[in-house]
C-alpha positions in Angstrom: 0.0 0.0 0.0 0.9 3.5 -0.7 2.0 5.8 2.2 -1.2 7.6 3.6 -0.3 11.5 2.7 -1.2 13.4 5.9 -4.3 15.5 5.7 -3.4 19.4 5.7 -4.5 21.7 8.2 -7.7 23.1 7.4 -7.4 26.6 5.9 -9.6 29.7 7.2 -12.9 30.1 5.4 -12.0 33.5 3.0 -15.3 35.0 4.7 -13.4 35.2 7.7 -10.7 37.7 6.6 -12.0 41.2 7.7 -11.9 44.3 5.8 -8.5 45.4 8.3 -7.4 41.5 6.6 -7.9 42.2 3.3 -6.0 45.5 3.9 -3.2 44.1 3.9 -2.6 43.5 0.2 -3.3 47.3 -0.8 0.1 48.3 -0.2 1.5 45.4 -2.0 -0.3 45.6 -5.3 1.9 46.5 -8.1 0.7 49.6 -9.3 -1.0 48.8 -12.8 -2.6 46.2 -10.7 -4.6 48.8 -9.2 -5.6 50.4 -12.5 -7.0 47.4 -13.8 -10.3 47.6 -14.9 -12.7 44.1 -15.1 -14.1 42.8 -18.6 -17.9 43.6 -18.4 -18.1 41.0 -21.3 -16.3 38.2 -19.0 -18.0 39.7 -15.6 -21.5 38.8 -17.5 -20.1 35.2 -18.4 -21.4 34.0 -15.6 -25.1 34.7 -16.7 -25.0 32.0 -19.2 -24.9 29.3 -16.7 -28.0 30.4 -15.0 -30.7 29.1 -17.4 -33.2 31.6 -16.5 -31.1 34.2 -17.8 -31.7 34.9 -21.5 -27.6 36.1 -22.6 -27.7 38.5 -25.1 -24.0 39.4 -23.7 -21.5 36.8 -24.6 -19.4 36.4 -27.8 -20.0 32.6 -27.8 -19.8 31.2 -31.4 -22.4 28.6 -31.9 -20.8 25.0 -31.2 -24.2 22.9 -32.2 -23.0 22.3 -35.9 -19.8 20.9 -34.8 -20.2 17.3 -34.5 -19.9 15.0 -32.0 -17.9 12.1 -34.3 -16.1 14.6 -35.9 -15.1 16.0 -32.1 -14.3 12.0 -31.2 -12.4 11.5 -34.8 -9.9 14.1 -34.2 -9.5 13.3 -30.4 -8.7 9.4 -31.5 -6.3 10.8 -34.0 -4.5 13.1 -31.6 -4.5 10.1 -29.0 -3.6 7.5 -31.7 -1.0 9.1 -34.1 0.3 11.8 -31.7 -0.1 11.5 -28.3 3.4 11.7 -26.8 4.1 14.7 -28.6 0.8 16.2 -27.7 1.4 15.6 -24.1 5.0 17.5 -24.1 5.9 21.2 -24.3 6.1 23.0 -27.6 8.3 25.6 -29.6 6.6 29.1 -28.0 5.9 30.1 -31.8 3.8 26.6 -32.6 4.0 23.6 -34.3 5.5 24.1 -38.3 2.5 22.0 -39.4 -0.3 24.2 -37.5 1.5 27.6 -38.7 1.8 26.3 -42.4 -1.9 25.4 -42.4 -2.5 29.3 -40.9 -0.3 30.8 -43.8 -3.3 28.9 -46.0 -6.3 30.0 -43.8 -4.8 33.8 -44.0 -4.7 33.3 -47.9 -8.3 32.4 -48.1 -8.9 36.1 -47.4 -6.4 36.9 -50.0 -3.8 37.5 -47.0 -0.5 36.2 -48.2 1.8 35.1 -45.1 4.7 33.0 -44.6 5.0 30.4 -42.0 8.4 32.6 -40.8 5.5 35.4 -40.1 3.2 33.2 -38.3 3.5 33.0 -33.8 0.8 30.3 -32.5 -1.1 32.2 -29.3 -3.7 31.1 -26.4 -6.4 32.5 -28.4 -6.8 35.7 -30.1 -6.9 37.3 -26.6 -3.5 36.4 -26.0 -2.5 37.9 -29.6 -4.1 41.3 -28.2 -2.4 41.3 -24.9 0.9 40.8 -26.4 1.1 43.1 -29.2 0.1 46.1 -26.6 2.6 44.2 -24.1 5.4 44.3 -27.0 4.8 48.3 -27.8 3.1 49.8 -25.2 4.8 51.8 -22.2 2.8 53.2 -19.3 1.7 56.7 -20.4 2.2 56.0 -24.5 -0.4 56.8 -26.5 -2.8 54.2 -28.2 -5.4 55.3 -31.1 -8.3 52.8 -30.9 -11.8 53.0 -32.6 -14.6 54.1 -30.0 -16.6 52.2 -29.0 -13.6 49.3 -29.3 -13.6 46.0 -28.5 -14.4 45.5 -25.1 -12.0 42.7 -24.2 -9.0 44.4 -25.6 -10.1 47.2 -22.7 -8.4 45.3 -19.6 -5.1 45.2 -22.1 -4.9 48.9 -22.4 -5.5 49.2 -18.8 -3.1 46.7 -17.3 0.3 48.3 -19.7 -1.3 51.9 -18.6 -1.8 53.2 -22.0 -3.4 56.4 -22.6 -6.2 56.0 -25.4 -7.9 58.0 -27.5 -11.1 56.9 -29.1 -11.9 57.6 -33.1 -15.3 57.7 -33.5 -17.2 54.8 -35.9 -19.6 54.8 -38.6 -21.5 52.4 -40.9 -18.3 52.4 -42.8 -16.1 51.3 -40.5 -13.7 54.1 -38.6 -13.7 57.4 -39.5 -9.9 57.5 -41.3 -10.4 61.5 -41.5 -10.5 61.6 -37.5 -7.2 59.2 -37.5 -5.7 62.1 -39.4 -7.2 64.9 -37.5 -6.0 63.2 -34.4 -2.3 62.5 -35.5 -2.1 66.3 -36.0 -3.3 67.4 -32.9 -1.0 64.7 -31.4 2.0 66.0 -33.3 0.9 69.4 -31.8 1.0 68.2 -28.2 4.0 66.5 -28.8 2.6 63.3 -28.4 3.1 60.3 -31.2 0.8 57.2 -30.8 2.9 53.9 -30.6 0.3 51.9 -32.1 -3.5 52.1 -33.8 -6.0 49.1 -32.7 -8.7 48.6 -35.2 -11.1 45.4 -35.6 -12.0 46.2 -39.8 -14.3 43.5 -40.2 -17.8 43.2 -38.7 -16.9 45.1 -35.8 -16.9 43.9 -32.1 -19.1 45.8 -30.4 -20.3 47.9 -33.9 -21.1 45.0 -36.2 -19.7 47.7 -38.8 -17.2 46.7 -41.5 -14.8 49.7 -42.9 -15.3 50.6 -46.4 -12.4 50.0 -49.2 -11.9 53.5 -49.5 -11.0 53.4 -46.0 -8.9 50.6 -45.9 -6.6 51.9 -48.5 -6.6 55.5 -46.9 -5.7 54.1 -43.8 -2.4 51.8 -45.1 -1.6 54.9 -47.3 -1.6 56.8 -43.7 0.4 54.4 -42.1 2.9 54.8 -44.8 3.1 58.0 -44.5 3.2 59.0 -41.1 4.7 55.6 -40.1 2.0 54.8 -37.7 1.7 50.8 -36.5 -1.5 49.3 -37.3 -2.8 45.9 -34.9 -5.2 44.7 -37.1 -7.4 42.4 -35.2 -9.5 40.4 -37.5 -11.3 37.3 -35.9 -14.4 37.5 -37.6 -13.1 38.1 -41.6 -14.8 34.8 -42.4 -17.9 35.2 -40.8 -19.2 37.0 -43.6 -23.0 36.4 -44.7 -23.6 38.8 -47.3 -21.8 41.0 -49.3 -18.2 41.1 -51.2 -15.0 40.3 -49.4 -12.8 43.3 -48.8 -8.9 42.5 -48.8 -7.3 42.8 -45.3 -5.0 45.9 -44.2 -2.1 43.1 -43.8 -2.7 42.7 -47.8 -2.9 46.1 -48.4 0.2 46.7 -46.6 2.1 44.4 -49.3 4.6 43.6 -46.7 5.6 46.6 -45.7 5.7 45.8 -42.3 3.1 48.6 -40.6 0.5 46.1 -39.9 0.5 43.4 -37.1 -2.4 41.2 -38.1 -4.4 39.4 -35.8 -6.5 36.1 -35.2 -8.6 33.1 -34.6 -9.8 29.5 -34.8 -12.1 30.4 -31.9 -14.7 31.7 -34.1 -14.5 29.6 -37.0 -14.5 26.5 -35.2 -14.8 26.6 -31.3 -13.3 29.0 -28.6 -12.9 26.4 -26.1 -9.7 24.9 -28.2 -8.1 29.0 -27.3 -6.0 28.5 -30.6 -5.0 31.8 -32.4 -1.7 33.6 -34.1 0.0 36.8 -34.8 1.3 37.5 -38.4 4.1 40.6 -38.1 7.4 41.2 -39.2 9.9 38.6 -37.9 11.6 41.2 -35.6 8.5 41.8 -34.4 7.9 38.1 -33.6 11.2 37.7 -32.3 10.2 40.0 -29.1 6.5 38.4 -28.8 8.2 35.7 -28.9 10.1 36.5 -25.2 6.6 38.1 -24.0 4.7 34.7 -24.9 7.8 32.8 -23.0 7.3 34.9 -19.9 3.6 34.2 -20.5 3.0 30.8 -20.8 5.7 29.0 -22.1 3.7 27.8 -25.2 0.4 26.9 -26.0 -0.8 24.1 -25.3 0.0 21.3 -27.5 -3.0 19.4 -27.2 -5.0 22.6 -28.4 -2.9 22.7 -31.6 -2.6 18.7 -32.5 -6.2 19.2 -31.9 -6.6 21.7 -34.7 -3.9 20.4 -37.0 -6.2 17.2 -37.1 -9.1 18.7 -37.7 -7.7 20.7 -40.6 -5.8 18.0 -42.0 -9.3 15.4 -41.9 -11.8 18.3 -42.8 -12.9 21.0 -44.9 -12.8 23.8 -42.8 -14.7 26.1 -45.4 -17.2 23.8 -45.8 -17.7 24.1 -41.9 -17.6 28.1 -41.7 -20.3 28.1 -44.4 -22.6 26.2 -42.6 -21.7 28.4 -39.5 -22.7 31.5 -41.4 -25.6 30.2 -42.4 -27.0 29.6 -38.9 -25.3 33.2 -38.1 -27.1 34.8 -41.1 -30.6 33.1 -39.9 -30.1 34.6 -36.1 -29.0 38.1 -37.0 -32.5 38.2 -39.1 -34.2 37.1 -36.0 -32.4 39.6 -33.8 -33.0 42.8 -36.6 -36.7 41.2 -36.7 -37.2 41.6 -32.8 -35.2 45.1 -32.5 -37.8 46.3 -35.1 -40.7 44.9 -33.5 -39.6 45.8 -29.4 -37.3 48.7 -29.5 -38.5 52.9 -29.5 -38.5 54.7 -32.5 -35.7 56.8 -30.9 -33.8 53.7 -30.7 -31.3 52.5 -33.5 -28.7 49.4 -34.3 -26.3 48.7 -37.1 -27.4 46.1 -39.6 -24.0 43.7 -40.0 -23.2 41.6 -43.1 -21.2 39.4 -40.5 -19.6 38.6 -37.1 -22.0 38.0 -34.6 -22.9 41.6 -32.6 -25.5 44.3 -33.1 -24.7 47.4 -31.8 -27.6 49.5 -30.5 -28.1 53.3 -29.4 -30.9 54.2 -27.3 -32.6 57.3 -26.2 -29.9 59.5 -24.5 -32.0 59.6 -21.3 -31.4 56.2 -20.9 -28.4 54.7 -19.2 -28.0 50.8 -20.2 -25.6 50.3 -17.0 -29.0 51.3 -15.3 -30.9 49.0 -17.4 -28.6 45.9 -17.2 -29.3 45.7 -13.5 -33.4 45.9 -14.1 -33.2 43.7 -17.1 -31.2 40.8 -15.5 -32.9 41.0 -11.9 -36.9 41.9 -13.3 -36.8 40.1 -16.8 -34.1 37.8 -17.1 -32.0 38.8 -20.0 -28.7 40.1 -20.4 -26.4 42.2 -22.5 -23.0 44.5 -22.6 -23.5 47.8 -21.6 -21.7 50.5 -23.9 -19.6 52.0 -21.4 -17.4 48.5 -21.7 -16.6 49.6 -25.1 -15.0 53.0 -23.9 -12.4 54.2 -21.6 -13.6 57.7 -21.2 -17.0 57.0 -19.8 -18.5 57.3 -23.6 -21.4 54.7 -24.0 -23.8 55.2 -21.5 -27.2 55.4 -23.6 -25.3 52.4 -25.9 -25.7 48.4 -26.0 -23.7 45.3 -27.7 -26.4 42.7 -28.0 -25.2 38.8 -29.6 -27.0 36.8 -31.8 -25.2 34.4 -32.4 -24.6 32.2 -29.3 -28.4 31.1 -28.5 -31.3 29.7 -30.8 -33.8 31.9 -32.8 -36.8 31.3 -30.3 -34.6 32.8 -27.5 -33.2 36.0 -29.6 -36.8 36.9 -29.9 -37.8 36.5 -26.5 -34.5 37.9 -25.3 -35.3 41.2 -27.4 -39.0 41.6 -26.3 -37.9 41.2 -22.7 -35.8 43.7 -23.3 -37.9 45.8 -24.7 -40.2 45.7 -21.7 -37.2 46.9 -19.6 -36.8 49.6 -21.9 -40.3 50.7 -22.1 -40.5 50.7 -18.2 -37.4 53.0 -17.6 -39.0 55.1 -20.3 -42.2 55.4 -18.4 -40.3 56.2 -15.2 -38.2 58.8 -17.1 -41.4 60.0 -18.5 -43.2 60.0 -14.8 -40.1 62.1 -13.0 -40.9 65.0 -15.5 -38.0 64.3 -18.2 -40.4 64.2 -21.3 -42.9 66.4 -22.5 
């Protein structure tokens, strides 16, 4: 028989600790650690696993078409063919398989890479984190798109950047306020060290930016030597509408655009598989951040997708994907016309999986998260997530694309009632005529 381990000493219930306690560890935070700001998108996670609540908040990619002896195929594979080397550490840039296979997902969006470009990261939130990590000193200034994506929010936070929004449209960022703002930078003596911009199917906006855009903006770059992160997870979640080429393409290898992405949306999040395409001595110093990071992705994660590509049509897959996608952004546009105020308005996106929506300005949707989750049991992102300087507040990111058609529409007409009561109560302290 084995020798019994002795049992530890039993540890303090955490309740006990008193605010004088919990004290303690004020003085020892680092100081970024203190102006850290929580993901509202991850905070309202949670929500999903209470099945009352109706989430309108999460990205979650629909997993339902991926199928279950596909799933078991690729796992027997991995276990079979490849299990001792999926069980070990890994090269922190990836496997040379999984990175050559990328260089052939990026040139299905007319992206032409080379596996020397390509670094394998925990998920396309990983990519994020180390490209503002890589370039980003406490203070520097970061031009972002306002409202941005709201998970990139606790990256500019924790490496203390100082960002300043450019405002969106239904074409995508307004280029002309990316030039406006370089010049008033330039006359404060400030230069931004990098510009963040999601150009397809916007997360929160749903917008995509317009050709003319996309070439103005490279042609900027060029000119004024401003770095682009291009972060581009949902290029092939397209349901209508042409393909426009990526600003990595339009670059042409001039080295002013980082680009950023993926498999979590085009095939499932849970596998936290993405990459980094940038100029190798770019890579080279990602490459130490990852190290510090995490060592390497995990190895299982990539043999997982390696099989997978190798087995399947991963096109074939994404179709069918944006198929369902395209089916619940109807439903969602169908409900928002039905249950929201006239005052009210909401992007129509040819992709991606968000709808942004404005509402009255005397409306706060911080305000109305509370009331809708506690009275009518649905959920969404508030706008204020989107922004670092408190921009937002009338302003919601509402997801179709993680939850069935039935429950968009009940979602949105639940939502709707919360919005018609705070109206009423707006209406009933004397704030309309």
């Amino acid at each position: 028989m084995p020798p019994r381990t002795p049992k530890p000493a039993p540890r303090p219930a955490e309740t006990a600790l008193t605010p004088a306690d919990a004290a303690r560890y004020d003085t020892r935070f680092a100081s970024r650690a203190a102006g850290i700001k929580s993901s509202a998108m991850r905070d309202l996670m949670s929500l999903s696993e209470r099945p009352e609540i109706i989430s309108l908040a999460g990205g979650f990619p629909s997993t339902d078409a991926f199928a279950r002896e596909v799933f078991d195929e690729v796992v027997a594979a991995v276990s079979r063919d490849h299990l001792a080397s999926a069980l070990q550490y890994g090269p922190t840039e990836g496997l040379g398989e999984l990175r050559e296979r990328i260089v052939d997902v990026m040139a299905h969006e007319g992206a032409a890479a080379r596996i020397e470009d390509i670094m394998v990261t925990s998920g396309g939130q990983q990519a994020i984190d180390l490209s503002i990590r890589t370039f980003v000193d406490p203070g520097d200034t970061v031009l972002a798109e306002g409202p941005t994506y709201p998970g990139a929010v606790p990256c500019f936070t924790t490496y203390e950047a100082r960002v300043e929004h450019v405002p969106i449209d239904d074409d995508g960022l307004r280029v002309d306020l990316v030039e406006e703002a370089l010049e008033r930078l330039r006359a404060e003596g400030r230069s931004p060290k990098l510009l963040y911009t999601i150009p397809n199917f916007h997360n929160p906006g749903g917008v995509t930016m317009s050709l003319e855009r996309r070439e103005r903006l490279v042609a900027l770059a060029h000119e004024r030597e401003l770095l682009i992160v291009e972060d581009n997870p949902y290029g092939q979640i397209r349901f209508e509408g042409e393909p426009l080429p990526t600003l990595w393409e339009l670059d042409a290898g001039a080295g002013w655009v980082i680009y950023l992405s993926t498999f979590s949306k085009i095939l499932a999040p849970g596998i936290r598989v993405g990459w980094v395409a940038a100029p190798q001595a770019v890579l080279r110093k990602m490459n130490l951040g990852k190290q510090a990071a995490d060592l390497a992705s995990s190895t299982v994660s990539q043999r997982f997708i390696l099989e997978y590509l190798r087995r399947h049509d991963w096109r074939e897959y994404v179709a069918r994907l944006n198929g369902v996608y395209r089916s619940r952004r109807d439903a969602m546009l169908r409900a928002l016309d039905e249950e929201m105020p006239a005052e009210a308005s909401w992007t129509r996106p040819q992709g991606g999986l968000f709808v942004w929506a404005t509402l009255p300005e005397y409306l706060d949707s911080s305000d109305l998260l509370a009331s809708a989750v506690e009275r009518y049991e649905v959920a969404f992102v508030p706008g204020r997530a989107a922004f670092l300087d408190g921009r937002g507040g009338n302003a919601m990111r509402l997801n179709f694309s993680g939850i069935p058609e039935p429950m968009i529409g009940e979602g949105v007409r639940r939502l709707g009632v919360a919005v018609a009561e705070m109206t009423e109560l707006h209406r009933a302290l004397g704030g309309l005529g």
